[in-house]
C-alpha positions as CSV (number, residue, x, y, z in Angstrom):
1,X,-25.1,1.0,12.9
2,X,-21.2,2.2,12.8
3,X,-19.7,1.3,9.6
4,X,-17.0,-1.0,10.0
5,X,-15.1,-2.1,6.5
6,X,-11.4,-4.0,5.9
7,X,-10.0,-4.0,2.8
8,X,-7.4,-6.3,1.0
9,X,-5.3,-7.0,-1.8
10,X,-2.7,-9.2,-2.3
11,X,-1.0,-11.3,-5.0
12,X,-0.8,-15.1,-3.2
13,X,-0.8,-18.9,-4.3
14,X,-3.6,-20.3,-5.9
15,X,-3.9,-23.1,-3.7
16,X,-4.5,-20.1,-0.7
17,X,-6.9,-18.2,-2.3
18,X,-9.2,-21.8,-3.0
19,X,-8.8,-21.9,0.6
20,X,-9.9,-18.5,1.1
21,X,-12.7,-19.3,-0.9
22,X,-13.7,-22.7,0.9
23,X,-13.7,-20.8,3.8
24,X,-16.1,-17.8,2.7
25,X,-18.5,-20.7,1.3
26,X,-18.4,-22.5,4.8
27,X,-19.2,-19.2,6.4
28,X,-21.9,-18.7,4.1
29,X,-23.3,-21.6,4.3
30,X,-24.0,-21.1,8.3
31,X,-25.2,-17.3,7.2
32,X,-22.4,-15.5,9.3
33,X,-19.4,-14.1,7.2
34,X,-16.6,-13.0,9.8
35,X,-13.7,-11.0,7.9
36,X,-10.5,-11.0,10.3
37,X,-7.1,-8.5,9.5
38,X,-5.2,-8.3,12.4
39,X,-7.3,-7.1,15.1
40,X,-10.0,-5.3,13.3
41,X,-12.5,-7.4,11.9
42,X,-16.1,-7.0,10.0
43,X,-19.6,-9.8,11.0
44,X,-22.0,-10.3,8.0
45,X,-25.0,-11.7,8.9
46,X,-26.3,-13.3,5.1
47,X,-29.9,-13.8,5.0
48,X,-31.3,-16.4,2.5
49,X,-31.2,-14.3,-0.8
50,X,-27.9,-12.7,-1.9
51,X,-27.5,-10.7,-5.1
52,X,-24.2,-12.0,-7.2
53,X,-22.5,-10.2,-9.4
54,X,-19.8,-12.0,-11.7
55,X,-17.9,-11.0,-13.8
56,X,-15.0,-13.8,-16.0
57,X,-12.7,-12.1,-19.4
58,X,-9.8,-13.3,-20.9
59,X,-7.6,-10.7,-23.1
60,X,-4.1,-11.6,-24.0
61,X,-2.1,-13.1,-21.2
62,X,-4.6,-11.5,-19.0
63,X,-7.7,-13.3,-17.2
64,X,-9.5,-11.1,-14.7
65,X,-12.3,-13.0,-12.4
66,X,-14.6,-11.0,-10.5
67,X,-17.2,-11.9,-7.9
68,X,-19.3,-9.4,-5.6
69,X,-21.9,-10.6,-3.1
70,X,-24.5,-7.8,-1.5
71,X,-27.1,-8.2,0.4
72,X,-29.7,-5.9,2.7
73,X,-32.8,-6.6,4.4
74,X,-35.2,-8.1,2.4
75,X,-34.7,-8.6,-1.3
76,X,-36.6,-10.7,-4.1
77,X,-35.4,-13.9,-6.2
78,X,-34.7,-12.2,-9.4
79,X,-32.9,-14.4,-12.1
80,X,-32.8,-17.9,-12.8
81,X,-29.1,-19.5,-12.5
82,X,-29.7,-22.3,-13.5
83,X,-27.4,-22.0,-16.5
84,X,-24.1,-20.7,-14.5
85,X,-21.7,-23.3,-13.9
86,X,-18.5,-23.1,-12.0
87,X,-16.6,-26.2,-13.4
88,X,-12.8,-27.0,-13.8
89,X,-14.2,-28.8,-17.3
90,X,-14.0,-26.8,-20.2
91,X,-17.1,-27.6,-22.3
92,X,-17.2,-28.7,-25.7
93,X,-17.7,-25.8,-28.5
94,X,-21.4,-25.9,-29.6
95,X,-21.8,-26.5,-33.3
96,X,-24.3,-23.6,-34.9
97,X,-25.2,-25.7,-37.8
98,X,-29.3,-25.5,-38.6
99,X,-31.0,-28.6,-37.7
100,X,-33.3,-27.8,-40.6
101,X,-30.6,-28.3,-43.7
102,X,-29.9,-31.6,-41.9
103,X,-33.4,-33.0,-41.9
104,X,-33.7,-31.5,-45.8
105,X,-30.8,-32.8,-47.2
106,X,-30.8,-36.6,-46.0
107,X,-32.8,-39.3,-45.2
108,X,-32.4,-40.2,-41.1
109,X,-32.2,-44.0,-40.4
110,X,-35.7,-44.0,-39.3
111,X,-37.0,-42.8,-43.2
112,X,-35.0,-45.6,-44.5
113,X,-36.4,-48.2,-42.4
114,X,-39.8,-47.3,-43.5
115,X,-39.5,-47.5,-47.0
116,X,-42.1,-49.4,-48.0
117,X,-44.2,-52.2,-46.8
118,X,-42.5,-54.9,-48.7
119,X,-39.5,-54.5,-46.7
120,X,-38.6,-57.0,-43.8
C-alpha cells in the first residue's frame, strides 16, 4: 500500500470548522473518511473500533483542543467512555464536602420524624 498523506492548517471561522467537523462525523458514521485538497486526496476506510486521543487545556488567553483518531486492522475495546462528554453546558463545580460530617453533625428529616412513638 503507497502512502498517500495531506496535511493542513489554517486559522478559519468557527462556524467552518463545526462544519468541518459535521462533515468528518458524517463520514465516519458511513466508515469511509475521504480527505480532499485540491486534486490530491486521501480514502480511510474506519472499521468499527477507533482509538481516540484527546486532548482540552486552558492557560491564560490560550485554549488548545486536540483530537487524534487511529485506527489499523483489528484492535480491542479498551476503556470505558462513558464519562467523556462533549457539551456546550458547562457543569456545575462539584462540592468535596464529606458526606460523613453531614450525617454526624445533624439530625436528617427522617431522624426527626421518628422520634418517638408518641408522636403523630
Amino acid at each position: 500500500m503507497s502512502k498517500h498523506e495531506i496535511d493542513f492548517k489554517s486559522v478559519m471561522e468557527l462556524e467552518q470548522v463545526a462544519a468541518y467537523l459535521g462533515d468528518l462525523a458524517a463520514s465516519l458514521k458511513q466508515g469511509v473518511v475521504c480527505i480532499q485538497k485540491g486534486s490530491d486526496f486521501v480514502v480511510l476506510n474506519a472499521p468499527g473500533l477507533v482509538k481516540v486521543e484527546m486532548e482540552a487545556k486552558e492557560k491564560k488567553d490560550k485554549c488548545k483542543f486536540s483530537l487524534e483518531l487511529s485506527w489499523k486492522g483489528e484492535m480491542e475495546a479498551k476503556a470505558d467512555s462513558s464519562d467523556l462528554k462533549i457539551s456546550s453546558v458547562v457543569p456545575e463545580p462539584v462540592q468535596e464536602t464529606p458526606e460523613e460530617s453531614k450525617d454526624e453533625s445533624e439530625p436528617t428529616e427522617e431522624n426527626q420524624d421518628n422520634d418517638g412513638p408518641g408522636d403523630m
